[in-house]
N, C-alpha and C positions, 0 to 999 in steps of 0.2 A: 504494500500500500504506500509507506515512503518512496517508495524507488517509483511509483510511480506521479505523486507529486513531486519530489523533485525532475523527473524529468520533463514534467510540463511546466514549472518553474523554469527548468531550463531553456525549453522550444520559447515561453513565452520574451525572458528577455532576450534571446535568438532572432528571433523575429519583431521585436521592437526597434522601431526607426531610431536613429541616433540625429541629434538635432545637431550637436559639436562635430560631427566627422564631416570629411572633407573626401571627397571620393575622388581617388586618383585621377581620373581623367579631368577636376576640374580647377589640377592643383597649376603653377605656372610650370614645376620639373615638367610635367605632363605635357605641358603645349610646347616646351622649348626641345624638348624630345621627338616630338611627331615633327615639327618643324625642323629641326636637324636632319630627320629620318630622309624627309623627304627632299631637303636640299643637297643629301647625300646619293640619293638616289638619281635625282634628276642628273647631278653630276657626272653618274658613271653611266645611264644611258649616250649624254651630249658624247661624252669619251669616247667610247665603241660607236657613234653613228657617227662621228670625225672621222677614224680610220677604216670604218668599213666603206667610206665615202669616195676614200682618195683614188680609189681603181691602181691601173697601172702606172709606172712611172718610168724616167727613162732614167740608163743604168746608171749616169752620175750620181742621182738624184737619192739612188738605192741605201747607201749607208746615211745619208742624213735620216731616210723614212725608216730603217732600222734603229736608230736612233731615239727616234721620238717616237717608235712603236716599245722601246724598251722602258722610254719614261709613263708613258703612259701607260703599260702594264704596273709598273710599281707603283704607281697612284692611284689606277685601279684596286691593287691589293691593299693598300691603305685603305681608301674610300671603303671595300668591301669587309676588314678591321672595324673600322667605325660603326658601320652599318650591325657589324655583330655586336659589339658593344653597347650601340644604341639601344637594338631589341633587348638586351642583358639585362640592362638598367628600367625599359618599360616594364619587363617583367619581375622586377624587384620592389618598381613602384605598386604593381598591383598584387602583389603579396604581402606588401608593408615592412619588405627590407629594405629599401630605396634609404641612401642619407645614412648605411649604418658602415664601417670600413667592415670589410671579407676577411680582412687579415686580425686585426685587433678587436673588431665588432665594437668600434667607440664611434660615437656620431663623425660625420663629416662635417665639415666648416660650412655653416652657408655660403660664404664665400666662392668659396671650390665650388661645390654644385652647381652655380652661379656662371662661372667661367666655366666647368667641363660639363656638365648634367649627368652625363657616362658613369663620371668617377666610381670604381669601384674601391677606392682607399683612400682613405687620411694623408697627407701631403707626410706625414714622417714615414707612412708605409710606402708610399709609393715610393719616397726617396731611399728609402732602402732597400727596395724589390728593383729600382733603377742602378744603384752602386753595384748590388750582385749578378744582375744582368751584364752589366760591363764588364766586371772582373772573370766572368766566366766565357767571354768572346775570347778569341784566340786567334792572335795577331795571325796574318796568313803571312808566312816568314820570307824576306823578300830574297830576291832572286842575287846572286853572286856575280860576278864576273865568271869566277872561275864556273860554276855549272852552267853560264851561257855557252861556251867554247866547248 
């Protein structure tokens, strides 16, 4: 008999409206998120209908368009980074992890969220998750004279 009023105690504050909450989608993370999303997007369409545009070229012309096919693959892959990032963060906003760091789980700066929205860390995590990232890159060791010969 307990077990079952509190369980309809339960459904009923469950299902009472909250007059204080603020529902993701009407928060400004929320719109500066879908608004990134989609100036991210548009971006890497404009990108691929550039190069899918230029057709043939004549053979001087070849390593410059190798060139600027190679920058705009990496900015591609950037732009398509962000784009994961972006969705990462709307989906933290609407589970009510959004603003909290991944690494330390202490709030984020309104600040930051402000300038990134993405942020998944606290500016001391990140900064430390960026120092170990460097330290772990490994110089690609340059070339000798003597192993050119």
């Amino acid at each position: 008999m307990k077990a079952q009023a509190k369980g309809k105690k339960a459904q009923a504050v469950a299902t009472a409206p909250s007059v204080m909450a603020v529902t993701p989608a009407a928060s400004p993370a929320h719109q500066a998120l879908i608004e990134k999303r989609q100036e991210t997007r548009t971006s890497l369409g404009m990108r691929f209908d550039m190069l899918a545009g230029m057709g043939r070229v004549a053979e001087d012309d070849q390593a410059l368009l190798f060139h600027e096919e190679y920058l705009s693959l990496d900015r591609n892959q950037r732009g398509w980074e962000q784009l994961r990032l972006i969705e990462e963060a709307l989906e933290r906003l609407a589970s009510g992890e959004y603003g909290t760091c991944e690494r330390c789980e202490e709030p984020i700066a309104p600040k930051r969220l402000a300038a990134i929205p993405w942020a998944k860390y606290c500016v001391r995590c990140q900064e430390k998750i960026t120092e170990r990232q460097q330290w772990e890159r490994v110089p690609e060791p340059e070339l000798q004279s003597a192993d050119i010969a």
